[in-house]
C-alpha positions as a Markdown table, in Angstrom:
| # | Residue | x | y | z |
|---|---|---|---|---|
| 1 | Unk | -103.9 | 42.3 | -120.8 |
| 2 | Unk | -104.8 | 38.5 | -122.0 |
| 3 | Unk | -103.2 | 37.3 | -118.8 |
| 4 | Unk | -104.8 | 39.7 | -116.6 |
| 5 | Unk | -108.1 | 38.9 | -117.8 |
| 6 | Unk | -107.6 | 35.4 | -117.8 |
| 7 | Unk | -106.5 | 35.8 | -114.0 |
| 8 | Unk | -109.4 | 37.9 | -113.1 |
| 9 | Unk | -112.1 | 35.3 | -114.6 |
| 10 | Unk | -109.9 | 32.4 | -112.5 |
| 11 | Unk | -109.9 | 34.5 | -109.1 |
| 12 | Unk | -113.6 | 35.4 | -109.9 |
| 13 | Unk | -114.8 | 31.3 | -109.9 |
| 14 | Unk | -114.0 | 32.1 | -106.0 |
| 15 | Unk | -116.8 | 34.6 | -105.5 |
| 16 | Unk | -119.4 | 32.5 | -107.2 |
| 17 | Unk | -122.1 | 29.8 | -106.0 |
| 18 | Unk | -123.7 | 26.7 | -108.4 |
| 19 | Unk | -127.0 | 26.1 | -107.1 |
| 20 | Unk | -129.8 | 23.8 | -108.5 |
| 21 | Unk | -132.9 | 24.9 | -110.8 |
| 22 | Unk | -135.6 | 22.9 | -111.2 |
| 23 | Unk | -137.4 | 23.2 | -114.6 |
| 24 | Unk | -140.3 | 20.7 | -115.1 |
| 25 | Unk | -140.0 | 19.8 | -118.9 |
| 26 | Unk | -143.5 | 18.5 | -120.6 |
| 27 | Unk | -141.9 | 16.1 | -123.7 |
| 28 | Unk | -143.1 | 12.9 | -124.6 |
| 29 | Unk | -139.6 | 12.0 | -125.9 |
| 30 | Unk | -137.4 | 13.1 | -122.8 |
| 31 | Unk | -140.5 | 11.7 | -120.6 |
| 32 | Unk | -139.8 | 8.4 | -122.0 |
| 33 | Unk | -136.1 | 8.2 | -121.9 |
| 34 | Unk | -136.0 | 9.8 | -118.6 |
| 35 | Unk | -138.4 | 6.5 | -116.8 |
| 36 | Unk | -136.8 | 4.1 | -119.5 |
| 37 | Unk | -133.2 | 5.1 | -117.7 |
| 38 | Unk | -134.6 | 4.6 | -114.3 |
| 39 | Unk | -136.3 | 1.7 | -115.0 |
| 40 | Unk | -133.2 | 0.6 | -116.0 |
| 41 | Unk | -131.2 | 1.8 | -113.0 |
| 42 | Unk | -133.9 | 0.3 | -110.6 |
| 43 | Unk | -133.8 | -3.1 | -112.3 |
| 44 | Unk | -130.0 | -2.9 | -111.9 |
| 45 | Unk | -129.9 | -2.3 | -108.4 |
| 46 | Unk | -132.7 | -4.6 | -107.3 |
| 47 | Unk | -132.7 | -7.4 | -109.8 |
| 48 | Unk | -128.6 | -7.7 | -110.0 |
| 49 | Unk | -127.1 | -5.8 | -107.1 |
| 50 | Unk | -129.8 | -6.7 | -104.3 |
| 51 | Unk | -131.3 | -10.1 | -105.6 |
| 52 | Unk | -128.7 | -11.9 | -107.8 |
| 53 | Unk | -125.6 | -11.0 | -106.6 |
| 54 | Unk | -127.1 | -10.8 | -102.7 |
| 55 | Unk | -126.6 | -7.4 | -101.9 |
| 56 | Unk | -128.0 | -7.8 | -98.5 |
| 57 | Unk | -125.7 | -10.3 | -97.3 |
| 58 | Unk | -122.5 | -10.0 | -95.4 |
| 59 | Unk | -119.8 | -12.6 | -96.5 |
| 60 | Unk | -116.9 | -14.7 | -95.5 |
| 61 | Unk | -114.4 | -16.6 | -97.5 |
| 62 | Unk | -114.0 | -20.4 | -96.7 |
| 63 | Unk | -111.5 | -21.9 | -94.6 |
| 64 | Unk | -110.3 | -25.3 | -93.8 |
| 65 | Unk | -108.0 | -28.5 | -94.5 |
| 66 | Unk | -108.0 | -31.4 | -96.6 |
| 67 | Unk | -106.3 | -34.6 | -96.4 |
| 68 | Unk | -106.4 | -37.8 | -98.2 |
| 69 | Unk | -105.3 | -41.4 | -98.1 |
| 70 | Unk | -105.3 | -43.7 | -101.1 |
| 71 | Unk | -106.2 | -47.8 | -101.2 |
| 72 | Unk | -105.0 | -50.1 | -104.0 |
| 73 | Unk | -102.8 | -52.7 | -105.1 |
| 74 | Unk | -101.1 | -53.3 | -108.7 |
| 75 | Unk | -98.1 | -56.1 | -109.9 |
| 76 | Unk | -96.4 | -55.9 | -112.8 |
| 77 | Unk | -93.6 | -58.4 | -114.4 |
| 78 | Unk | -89.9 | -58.6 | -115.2 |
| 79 | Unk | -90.3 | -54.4 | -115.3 |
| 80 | Unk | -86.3 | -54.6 | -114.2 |
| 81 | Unk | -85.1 | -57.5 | -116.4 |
| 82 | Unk | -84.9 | -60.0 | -113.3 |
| 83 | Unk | -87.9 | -61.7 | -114.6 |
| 84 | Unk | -89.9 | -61.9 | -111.1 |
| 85 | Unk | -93.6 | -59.9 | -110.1 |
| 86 | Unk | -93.5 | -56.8 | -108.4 |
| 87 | Unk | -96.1 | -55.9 | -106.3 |
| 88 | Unk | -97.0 | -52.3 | -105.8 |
| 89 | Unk | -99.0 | -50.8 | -102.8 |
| 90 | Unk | -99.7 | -47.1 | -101.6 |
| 91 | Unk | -96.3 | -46.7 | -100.4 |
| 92 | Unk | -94.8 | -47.9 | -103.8 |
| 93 | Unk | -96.8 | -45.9 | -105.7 |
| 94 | Unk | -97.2 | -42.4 | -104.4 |
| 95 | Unk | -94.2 | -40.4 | -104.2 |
| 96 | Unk | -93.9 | -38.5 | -102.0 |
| 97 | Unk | -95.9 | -39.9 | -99.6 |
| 98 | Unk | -97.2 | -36.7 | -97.8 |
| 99 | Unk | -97.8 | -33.0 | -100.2 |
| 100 | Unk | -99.4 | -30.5 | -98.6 |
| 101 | Unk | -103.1 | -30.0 | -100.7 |
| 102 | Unk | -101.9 | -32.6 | -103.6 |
| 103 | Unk | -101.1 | -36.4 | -104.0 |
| 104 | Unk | -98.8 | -37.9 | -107.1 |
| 105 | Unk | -99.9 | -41.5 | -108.5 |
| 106 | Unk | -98.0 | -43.7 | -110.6 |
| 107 | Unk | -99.2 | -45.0 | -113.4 |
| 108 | Unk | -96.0 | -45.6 | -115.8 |
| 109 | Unk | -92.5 | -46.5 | -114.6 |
| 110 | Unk | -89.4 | -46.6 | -116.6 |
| 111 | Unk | -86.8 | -48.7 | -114.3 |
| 112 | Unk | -82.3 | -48.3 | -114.1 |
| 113 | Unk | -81.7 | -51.2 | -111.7 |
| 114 | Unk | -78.7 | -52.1 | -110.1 |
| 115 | Unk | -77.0 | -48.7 | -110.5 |
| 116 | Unk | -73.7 | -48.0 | -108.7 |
| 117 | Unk | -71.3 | -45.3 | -108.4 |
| 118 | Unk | -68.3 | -46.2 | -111.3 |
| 119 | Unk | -67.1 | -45.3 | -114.6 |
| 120 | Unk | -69.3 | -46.1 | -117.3 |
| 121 | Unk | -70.9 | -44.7 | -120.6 |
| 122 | Unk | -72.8 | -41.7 | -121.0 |
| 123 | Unk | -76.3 | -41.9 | -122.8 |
| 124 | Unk | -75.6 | -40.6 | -126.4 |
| 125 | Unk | -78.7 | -38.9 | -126.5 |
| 126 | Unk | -77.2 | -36.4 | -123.9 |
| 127 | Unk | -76.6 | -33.0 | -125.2 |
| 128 | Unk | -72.4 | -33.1 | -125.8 |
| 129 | Unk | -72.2 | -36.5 | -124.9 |
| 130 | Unk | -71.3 | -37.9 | -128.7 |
| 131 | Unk | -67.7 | -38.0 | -129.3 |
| 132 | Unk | -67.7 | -40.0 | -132.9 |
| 133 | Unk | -66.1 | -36.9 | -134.5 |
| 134 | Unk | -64.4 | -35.0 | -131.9 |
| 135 | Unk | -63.0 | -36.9 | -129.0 |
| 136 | Unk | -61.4 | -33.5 | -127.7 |
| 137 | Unk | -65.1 | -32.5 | -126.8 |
| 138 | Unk | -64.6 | -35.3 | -123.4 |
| 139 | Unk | -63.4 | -32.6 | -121.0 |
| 140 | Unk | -62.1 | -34.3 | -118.1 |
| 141 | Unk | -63.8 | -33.3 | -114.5 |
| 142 | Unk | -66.3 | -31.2 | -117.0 |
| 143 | Unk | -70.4 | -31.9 | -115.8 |
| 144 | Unk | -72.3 | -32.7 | -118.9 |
| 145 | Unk | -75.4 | -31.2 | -117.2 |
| 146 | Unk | -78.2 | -32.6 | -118.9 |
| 147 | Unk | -76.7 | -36.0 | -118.3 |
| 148 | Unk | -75.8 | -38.6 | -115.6 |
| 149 | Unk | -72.2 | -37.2 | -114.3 |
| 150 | Unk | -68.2 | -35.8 | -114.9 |
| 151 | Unk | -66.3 | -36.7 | -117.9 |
| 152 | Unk | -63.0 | -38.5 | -117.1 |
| 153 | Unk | -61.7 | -36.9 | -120.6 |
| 154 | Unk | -62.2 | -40.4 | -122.7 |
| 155 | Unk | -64.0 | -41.1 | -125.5 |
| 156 | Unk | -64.9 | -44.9 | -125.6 |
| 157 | Unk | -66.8 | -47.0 | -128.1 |
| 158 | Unk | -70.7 | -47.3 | -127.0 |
| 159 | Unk | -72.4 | -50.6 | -126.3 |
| 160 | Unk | -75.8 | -49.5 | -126.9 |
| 161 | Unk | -75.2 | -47.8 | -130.1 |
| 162 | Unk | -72.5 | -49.9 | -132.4 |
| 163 | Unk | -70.5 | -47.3 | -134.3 |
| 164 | Unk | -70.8 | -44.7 | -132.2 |
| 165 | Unk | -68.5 | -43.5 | -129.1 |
| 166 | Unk | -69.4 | -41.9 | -125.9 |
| 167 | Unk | -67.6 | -39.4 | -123.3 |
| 168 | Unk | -67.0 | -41.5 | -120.4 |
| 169 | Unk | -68.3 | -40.5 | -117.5 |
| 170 | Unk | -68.4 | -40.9 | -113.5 |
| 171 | Unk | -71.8 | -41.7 | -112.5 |
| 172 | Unk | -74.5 | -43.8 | -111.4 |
| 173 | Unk | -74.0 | -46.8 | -113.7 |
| 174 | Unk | -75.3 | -47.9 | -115.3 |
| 175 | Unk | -76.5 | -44.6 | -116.6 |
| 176 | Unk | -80.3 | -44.5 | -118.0 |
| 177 | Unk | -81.2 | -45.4 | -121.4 |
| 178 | Unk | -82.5 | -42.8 | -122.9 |
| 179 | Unk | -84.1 | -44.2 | -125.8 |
| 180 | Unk | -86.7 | -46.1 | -124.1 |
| 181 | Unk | -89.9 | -44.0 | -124.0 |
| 182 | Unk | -92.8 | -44.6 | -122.0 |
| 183 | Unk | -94.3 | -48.3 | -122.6 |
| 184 | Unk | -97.7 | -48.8 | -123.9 |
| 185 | Unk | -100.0 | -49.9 | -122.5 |
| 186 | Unk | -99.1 | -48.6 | -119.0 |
| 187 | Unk | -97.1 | -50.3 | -116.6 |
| 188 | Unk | -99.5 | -49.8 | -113.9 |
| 189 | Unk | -102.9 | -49.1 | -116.0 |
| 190 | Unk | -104.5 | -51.1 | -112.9 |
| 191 | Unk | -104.1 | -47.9 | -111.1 |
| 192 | Unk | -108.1 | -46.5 | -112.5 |
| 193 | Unk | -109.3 | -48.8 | -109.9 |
| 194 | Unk | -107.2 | -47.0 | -106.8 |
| 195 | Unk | -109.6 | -45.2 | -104.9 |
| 196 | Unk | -109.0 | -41.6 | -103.0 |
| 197 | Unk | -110.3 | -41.0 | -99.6 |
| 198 | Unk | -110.9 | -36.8 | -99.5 |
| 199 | Unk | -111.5 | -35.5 | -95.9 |
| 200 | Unk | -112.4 | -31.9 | -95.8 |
| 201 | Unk | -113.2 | -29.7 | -93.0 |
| 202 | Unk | -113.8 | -26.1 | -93.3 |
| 203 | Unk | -114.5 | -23.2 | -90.9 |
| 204 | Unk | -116.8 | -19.9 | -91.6 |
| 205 | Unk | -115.2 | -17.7 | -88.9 |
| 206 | Unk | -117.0 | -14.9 | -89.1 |
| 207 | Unk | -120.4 | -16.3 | -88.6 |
| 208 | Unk | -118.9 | -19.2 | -86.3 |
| 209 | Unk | -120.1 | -22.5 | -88.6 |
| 210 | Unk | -118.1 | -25.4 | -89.3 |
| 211 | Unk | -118.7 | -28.2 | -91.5 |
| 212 | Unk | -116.7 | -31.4 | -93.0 |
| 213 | Unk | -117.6 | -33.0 | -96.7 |
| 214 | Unk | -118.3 | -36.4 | -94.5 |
| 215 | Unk | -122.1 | -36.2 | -95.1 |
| 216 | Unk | -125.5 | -38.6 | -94.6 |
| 217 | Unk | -123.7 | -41.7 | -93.8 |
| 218 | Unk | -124.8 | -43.6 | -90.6 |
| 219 | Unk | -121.1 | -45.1 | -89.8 |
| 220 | Unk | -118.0 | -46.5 | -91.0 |
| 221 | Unk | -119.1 | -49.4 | -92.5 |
| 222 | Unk | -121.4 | -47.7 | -94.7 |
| 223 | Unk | -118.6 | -45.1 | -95.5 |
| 224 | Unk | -116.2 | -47.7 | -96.7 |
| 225 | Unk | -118.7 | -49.2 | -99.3 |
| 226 | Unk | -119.5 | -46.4 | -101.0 |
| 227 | Unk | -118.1 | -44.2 | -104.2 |
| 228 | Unk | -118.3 | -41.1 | -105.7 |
| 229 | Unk | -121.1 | -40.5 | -108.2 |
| 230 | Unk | -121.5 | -36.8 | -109.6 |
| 231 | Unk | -125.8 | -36.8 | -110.1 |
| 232 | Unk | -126.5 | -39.5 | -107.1 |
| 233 | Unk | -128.7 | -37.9 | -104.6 |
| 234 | Unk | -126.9 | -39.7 | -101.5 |
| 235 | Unk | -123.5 | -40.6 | -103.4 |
| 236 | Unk | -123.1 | -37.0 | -104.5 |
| 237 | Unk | -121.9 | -37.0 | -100.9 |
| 238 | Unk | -119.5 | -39.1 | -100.9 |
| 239 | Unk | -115.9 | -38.7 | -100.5 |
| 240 | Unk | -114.0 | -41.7 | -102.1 |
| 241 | Unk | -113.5 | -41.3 | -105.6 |
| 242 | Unk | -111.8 | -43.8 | -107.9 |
| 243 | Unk | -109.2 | -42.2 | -110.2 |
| 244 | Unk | -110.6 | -43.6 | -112.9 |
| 245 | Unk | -113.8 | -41.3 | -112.3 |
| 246 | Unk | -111.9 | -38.5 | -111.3 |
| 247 | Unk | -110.0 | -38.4 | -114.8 |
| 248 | Unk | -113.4 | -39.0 | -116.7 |
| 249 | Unk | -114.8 | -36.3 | -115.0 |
| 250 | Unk | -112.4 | -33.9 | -116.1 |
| 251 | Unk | -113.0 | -35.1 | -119.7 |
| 252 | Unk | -110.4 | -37.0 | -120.2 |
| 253 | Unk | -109.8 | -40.5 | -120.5 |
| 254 | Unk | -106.9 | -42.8 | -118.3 |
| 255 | Unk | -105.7 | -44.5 | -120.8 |
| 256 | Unk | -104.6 | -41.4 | -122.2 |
| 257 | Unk | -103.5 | -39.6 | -119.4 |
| 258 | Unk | -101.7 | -43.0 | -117.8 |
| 259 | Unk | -98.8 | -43.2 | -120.5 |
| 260 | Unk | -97.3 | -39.8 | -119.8 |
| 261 | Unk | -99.3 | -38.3 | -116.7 |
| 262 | Unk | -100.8 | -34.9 | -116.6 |
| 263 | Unk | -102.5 | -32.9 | -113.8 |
| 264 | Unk | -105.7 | -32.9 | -112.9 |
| 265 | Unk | -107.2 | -30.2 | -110.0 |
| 266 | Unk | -110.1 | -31.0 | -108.0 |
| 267 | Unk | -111.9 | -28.1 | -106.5 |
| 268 | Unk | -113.9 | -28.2 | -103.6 |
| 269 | Unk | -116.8 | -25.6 | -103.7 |
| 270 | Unk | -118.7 | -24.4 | -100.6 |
| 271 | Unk | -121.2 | -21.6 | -101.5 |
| 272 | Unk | -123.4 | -21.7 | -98.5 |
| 273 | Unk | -126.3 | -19.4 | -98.0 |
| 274 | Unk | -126.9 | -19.1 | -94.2 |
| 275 | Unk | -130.1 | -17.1 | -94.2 |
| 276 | Unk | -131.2 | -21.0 | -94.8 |
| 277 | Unk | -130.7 | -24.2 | -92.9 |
| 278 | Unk | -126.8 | -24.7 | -92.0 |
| 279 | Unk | -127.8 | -28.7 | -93.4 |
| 280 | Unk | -128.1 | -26.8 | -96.8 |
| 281 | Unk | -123.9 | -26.1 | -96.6 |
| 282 | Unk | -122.9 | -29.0 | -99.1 |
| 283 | Unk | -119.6 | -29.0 | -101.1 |
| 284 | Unk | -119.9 | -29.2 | -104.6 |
| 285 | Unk | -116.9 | -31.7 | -106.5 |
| 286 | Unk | -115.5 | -30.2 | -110.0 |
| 287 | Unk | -112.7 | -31.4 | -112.2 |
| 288 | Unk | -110.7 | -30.5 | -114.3 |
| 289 | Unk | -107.0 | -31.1 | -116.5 |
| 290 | Unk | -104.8 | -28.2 | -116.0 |
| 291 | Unk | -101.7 | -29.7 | -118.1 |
| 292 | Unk | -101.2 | -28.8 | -122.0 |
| 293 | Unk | -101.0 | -32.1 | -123.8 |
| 294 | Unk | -98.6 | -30.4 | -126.6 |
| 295 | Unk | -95.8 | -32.7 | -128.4 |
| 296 | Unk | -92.9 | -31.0 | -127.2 |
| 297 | Unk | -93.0 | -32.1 | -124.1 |
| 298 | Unk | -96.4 | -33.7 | -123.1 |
| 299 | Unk | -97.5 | -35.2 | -119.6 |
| 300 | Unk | -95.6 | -35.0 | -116.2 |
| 301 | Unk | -92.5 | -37.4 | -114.6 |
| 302 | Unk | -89.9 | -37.0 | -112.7 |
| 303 | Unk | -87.2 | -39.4 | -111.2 |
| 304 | Unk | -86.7 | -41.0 | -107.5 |
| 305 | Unk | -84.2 | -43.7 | -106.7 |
| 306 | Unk | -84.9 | -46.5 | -104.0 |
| 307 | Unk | -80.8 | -47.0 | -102.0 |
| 308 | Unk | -79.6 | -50.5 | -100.4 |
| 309 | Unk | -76.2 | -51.8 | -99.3 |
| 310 | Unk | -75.2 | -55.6 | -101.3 |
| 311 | Unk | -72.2 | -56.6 | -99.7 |
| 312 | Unk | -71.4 | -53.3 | -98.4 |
| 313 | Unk | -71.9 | -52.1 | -101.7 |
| 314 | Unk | -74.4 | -48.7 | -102.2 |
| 315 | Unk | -76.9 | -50.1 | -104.7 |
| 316 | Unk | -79.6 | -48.0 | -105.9 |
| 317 | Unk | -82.6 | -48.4 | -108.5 |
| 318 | Unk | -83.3 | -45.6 | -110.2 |
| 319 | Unk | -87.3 | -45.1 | -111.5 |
| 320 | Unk | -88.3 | -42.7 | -114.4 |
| 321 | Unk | -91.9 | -42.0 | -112.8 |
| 322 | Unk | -95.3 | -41.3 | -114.7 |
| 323 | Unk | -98.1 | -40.2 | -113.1 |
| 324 | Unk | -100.9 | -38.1 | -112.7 |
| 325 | Unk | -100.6 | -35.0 | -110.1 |
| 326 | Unk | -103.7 | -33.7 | -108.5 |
| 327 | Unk | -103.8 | -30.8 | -106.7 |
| 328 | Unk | -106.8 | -30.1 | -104.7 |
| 329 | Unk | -108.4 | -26.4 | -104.2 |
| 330 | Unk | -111.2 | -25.4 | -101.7 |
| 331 | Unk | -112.5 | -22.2 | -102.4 |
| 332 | Unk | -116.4 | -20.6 | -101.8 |
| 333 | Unk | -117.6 | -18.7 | -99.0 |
| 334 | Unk | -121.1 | -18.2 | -97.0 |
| 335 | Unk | -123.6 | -15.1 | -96.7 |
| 336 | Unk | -125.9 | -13.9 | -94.0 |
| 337 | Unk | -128.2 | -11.3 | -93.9 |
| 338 | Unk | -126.9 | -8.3 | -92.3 |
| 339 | Unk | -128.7 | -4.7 | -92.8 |
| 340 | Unk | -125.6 | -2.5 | -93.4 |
| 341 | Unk | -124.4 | -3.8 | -97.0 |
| 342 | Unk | -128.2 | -3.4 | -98.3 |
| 343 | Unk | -128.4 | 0.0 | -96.8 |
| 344 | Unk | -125.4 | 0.7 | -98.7 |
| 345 | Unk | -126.8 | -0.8 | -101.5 |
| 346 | Unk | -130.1 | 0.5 | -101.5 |
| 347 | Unk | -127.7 | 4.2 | -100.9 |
| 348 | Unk | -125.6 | 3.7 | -103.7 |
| 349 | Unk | -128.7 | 2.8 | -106.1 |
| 350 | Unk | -130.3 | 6.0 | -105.0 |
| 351 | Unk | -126.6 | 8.1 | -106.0 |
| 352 | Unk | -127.0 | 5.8 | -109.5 |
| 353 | Unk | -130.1 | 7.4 | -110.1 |
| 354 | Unk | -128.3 | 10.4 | -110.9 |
| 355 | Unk | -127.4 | 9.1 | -113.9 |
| 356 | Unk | -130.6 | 9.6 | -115.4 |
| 357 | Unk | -130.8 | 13.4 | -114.9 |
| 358 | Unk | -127.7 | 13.8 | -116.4 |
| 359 | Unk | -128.2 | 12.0 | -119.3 |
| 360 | Unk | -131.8 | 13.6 | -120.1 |
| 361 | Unk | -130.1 | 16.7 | -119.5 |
| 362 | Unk | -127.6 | 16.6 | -122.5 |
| 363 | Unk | -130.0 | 15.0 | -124.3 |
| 364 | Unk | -132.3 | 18.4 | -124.2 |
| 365 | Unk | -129.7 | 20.3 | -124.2 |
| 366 | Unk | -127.5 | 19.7 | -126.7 |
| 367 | Unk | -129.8 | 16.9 | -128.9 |
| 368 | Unk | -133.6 | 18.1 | -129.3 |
| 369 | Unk | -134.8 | 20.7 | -132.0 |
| 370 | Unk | -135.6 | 23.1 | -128.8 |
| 371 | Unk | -132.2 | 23.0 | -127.4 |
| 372 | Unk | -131.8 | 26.6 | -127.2 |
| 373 | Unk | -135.0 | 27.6 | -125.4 |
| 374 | Unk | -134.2 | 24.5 | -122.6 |
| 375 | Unk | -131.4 | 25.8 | -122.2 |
| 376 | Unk | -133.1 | 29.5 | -121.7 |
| 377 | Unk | -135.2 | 27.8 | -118.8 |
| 378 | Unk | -132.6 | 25.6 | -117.4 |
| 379 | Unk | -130.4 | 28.4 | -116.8 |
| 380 | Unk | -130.8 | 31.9 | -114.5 |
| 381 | Unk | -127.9 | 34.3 | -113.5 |
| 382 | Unk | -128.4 | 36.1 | -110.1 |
| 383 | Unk | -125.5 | 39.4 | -109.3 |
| 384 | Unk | -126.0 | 40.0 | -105.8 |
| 385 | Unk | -125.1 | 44.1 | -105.0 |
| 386 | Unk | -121.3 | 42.7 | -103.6 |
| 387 | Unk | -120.5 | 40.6 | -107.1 |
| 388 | Unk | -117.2 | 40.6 | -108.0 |
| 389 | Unk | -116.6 | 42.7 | -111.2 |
| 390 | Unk | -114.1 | 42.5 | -113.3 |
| 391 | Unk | -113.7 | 46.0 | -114.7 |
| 392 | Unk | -115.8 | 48.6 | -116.5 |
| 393 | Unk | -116.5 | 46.5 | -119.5 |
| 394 | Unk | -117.0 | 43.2 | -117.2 |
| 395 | Unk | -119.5 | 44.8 | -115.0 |
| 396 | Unk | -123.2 | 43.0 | -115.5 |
| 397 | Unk | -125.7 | 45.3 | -115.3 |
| 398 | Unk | -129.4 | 44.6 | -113.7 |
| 399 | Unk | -131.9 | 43.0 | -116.2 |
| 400 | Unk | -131.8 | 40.5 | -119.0 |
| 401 | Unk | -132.6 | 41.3 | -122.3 |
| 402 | Unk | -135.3 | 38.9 | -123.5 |
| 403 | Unk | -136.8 | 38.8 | -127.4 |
| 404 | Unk | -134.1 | 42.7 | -128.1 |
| 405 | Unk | -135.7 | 44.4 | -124.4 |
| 406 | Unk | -134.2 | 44.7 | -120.8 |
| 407 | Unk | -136.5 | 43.2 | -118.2 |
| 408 | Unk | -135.6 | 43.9 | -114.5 |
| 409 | Unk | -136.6 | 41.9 | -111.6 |
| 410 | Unk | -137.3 | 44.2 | -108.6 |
| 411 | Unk | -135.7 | 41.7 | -105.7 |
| 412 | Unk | -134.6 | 44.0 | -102.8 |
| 413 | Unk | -130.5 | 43.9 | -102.7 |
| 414 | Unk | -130.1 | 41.5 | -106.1 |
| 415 | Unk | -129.9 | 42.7 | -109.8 |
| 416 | Unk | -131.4 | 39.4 | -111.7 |
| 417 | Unk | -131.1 | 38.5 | -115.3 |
| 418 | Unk | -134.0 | 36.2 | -116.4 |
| 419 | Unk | -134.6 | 34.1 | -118.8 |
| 420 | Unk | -138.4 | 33.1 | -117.7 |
């Protein structure tokens, strides 16, 4: 019988119909919260969705290209124990020479020279390369992977480290020292005065505009002499940087960052409003260090080797590289007026507004002192002559009983039960 009633009340929802009742409620307290709410909800949608976050706008995201070319020379002095100068230019110093969207600068340089292919030592501070207690541990034609090449199964007395013995190993050699850290002051600390020439040009497809970063300068003269500075009305514009103001920018200072290296990203902002003159599309330059200066393993290098033949002989010279990486990012986007996102928005604030009914309705309901008569008025039953009836005992009869007394509503075809 439970079941059967409880599938009669389910198949009955299907013969009934919600409509809307409007009661007009005289309360100071639910007046107040109900104009508060869509004060609220108006503010919302006109102040923040409309007005701030330009509601009536359509948008499109940025586009474009950015290349760069460095400028800058640097020497240093019997860096691989010949005692002669080296000078370094942009092709010494930037390895690679072309990244797509980033550029690598040396500042630090740690330098094997001479190396050729031979049997040599391995660098006792490789992981399984000390054999003072266990010469068994040289397998031969085994990698040590963290070091320079194969064991030849020989454990030989080392000449950097008296009292100590190496695996022997077929390599490069001779094979890097790797107890030399990075020297201090940096080897090429000259590089804050290398200067970066950033050439951006972007694309708003949508709305067909196209600008580059190259801005207010009569030629190329004038281009050439000028730098980057962040607050400068005119030089704001300008799109050669030194590094050393790059990395001060970003908070940091070079002669920290040019011992060990780091990144740095340079971001490219255009956030263009086109409802105003297209002139008024200017980038905006930020900085910032994107690399963890922790102690375990701080900075950023990495190793490249420059190859020659000396008497038919491969030579290489082997460079333990620090620098400073930095990747460059172009993000923003324009907007235009276009009348169908602030119809949409103006729609959507308008469905919002719903909101406040709801919420002044529970409040009445289910809150005030005079809950129960509200809901008296909010509510009215109406059992149309073909209602669905659930049985004798579930059969609504015409009339309401109001204050222990039937009422009936003569309405030609309906029964009504009122509450009013």
């Amino acid at each position: 019988m439970k079941m059967a009633s409880l599938l009669g009340r389910v198949f009955s929802l299907f013969f009934e119909y919600d409509t809307p009742r409007i009661v007009h409620i005289r309360s100071k307290k639910v007046g107040v919260i109900n104009r508060l709410l869509q004060l609220c909800i108006v503010g919302y949608v006109i102040g923040y969705a409309i007005i701030y976050q330009k509601g009536y706008q359509d948008f499109d995201n940025v586009q474009g290209a950015i290349t760069t070319k460095l400028k800058g020379v640097a020497q240093t002095f019997n860096l691989s124990g010949d005692g002669k100068n080296r000078t370094w230019d942009v092709n010494d110093y930037v390895v690679p020479p072309q990244e797509n969207n980033a550029f690598f600068v040396t500042t630090n340089v740690i330098v094997t020279p001479r190396q050729q292919m031979g049997l040599c030592e391995e660098d006792i501070n490789v992981v399984g390369a000390n054999c003072t207690d266990d010469p068994s541990i040289c397998v031969k034609d085994q990698p040590l992977m963290t070091g320079d090449g194969y064991m030849t199964g020989e454990c030989i007395n080392s000449s950097r480290y008296p009292g100590f013995k190496v695996c022997q190993v077929q390599a490069w050699c001779p094979t890097e020292n790797g107890n030399l850290s990075a020297p201090r002051p940096p080897v090429i600390g000259v590089a804050e005065n290398f200067t970066v020439l950033i050439k951006n040009n972007i694309e708003f497809p949508k709305f067909g505009i196209k600008r580059k970063n190259i801005i207010g300068f009569i030629d190329s003269s004038e281009l050439k002499t000028c730098r980057f500075i962040r607050n400068d009305p005119k030089y704001k514009f300008c799109p050669i940087f030194y590094l050393h103001d790059i990395v001060e920018y970003a908070d940091t200072t070079f002669s920290d960052i040019a011992v060990k290296g780091g990144v740095i990203q340079i971001l490219i902002t255009w956030d263009c409003n086109l409802d105003h003159a297209v002139d008024t599309c200017i980038p905006v330059y930020s900085f910032r260090r994107l690399d963890t200066n922790d102690t375990a393993s701080p900075g950023y290098n990495f190793r490249f080797a420059r190859y020659f033949l000396d008497n038919g002989t491969e030579i290489r010279t082997l460079f333990k590289a620090y620098g400073i990486k930095f990747i460059l990012t172009l993000q923003g986007q324009a907007g235009k007026f276009n009348l169908k996102p602030l119809i949409i928005n103006i729609g959507s604030g308008l469905a919002i507004l719903g909101i406040a009914t709801v919420i002044c309705d529970i409040f009445v309901l289910y809150v005030l002192k005079g809950k129960a008569l509200y809901k008296e008025k909010k509510y009215l039953e109406v059992v149309g002559e073909d209602a669905y009836q659930r049985g004798e005992t579930a059969r609504l009869l015409p009339g309401e009983h109001i204050n222990g007394r039937r009422e009936s509503l003569d309405i030609p075809g309906l029964n009504m039960k009122s509450g009013d």
